[in-house]
Backbone as CSV, one residue per row, in Angstrom:
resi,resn,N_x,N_y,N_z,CA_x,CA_y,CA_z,C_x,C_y,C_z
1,UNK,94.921,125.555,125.458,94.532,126.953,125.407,94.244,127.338,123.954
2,UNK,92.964,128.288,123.379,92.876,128.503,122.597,92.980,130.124,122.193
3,UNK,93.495,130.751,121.224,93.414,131.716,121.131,92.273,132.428,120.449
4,UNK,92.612,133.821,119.872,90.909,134.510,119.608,90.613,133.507,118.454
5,UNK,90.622,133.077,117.659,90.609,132.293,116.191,90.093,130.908,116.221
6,UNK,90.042,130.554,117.828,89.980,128.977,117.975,90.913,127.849,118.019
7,UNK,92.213,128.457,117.098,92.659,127.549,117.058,94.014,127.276,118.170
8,UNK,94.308,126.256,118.416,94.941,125.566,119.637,96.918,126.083,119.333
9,UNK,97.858,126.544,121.141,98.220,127.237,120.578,99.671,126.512,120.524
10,UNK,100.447,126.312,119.011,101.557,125.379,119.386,102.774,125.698,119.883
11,UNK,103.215,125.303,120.940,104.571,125.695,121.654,105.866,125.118,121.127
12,UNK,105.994,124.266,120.072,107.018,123.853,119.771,106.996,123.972,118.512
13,UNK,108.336,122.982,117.828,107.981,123.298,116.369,106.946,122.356,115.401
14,UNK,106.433,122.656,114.361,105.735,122.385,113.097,105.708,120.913,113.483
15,UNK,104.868,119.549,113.437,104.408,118.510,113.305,104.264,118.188,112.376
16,UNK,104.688,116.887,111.261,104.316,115.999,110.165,103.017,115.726,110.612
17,UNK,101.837,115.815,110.244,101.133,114.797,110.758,100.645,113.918,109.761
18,UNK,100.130,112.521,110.464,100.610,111.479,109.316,99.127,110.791,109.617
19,UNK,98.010,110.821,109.510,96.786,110.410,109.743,96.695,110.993,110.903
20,UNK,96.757,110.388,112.238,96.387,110.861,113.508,97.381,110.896,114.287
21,UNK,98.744,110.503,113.920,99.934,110.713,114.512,100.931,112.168,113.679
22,UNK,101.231,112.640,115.038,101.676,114.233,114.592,103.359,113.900,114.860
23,UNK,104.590,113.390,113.865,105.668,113.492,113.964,106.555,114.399,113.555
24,UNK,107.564,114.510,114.577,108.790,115.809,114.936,109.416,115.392,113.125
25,UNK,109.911,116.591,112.402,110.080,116.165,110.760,111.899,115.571,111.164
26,UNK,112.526,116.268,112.202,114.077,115.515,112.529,114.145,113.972,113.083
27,UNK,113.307,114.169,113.787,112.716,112.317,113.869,112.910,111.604,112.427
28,UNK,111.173,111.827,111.902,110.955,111.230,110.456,112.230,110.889,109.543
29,UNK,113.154,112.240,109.470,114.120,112.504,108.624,115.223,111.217,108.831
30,UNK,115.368,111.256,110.321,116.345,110.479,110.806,115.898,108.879,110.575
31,UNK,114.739,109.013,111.299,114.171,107.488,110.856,114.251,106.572,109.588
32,UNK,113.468,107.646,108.345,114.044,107.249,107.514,115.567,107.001,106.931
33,UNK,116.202,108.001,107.085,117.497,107.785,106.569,118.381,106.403,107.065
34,UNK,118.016,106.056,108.951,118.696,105.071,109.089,117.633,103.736,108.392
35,UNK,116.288,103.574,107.959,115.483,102.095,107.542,116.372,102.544,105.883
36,UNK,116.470,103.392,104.912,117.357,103.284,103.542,118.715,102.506,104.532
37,UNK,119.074,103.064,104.880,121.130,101.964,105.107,120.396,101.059,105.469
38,UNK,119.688,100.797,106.231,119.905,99.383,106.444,119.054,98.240,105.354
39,UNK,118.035,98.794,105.330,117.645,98.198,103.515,118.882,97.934,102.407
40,UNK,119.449,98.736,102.352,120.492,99.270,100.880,121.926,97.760,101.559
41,UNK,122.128,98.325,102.775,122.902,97.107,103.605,122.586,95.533,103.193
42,UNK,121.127,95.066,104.143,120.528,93.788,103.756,121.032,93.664,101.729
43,UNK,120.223,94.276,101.287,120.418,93.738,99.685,121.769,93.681,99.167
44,UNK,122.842,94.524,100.074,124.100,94.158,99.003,124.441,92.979,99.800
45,UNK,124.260,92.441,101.099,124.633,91.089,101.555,123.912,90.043,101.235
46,UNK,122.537,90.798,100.751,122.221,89.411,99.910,122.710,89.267,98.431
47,UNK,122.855,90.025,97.953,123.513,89.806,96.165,125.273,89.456,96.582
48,UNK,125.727,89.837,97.451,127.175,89.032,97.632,127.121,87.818,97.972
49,UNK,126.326,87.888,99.076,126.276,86.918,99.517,125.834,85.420,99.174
């Protein structure tokens, strides 16, 4: 549905969009935060290890 302006009308909240993929920013947020631990993880088991 478009409104008077044209433009399309959004029912939820605000989208990252990231080229042609439109991601939720609590997603992204989360996503990233768990690929840092587990990066930060891997490298201290490899320098102990």
């Amino acid at each position: 549905m478009a409104n008077e302006n044209g433009q399309e009308r959004n029912s939820g909240p605000k989208k990252i969009v990231i080229g042609r993929l439109a991601v939720d920013p609590v997603f992204l947020f989360i996503f990233l935060f768990f690929t840092t631990c587990s990066l930060l993880m891997l490298c201290i088991f490899f320098l102990t290890g």
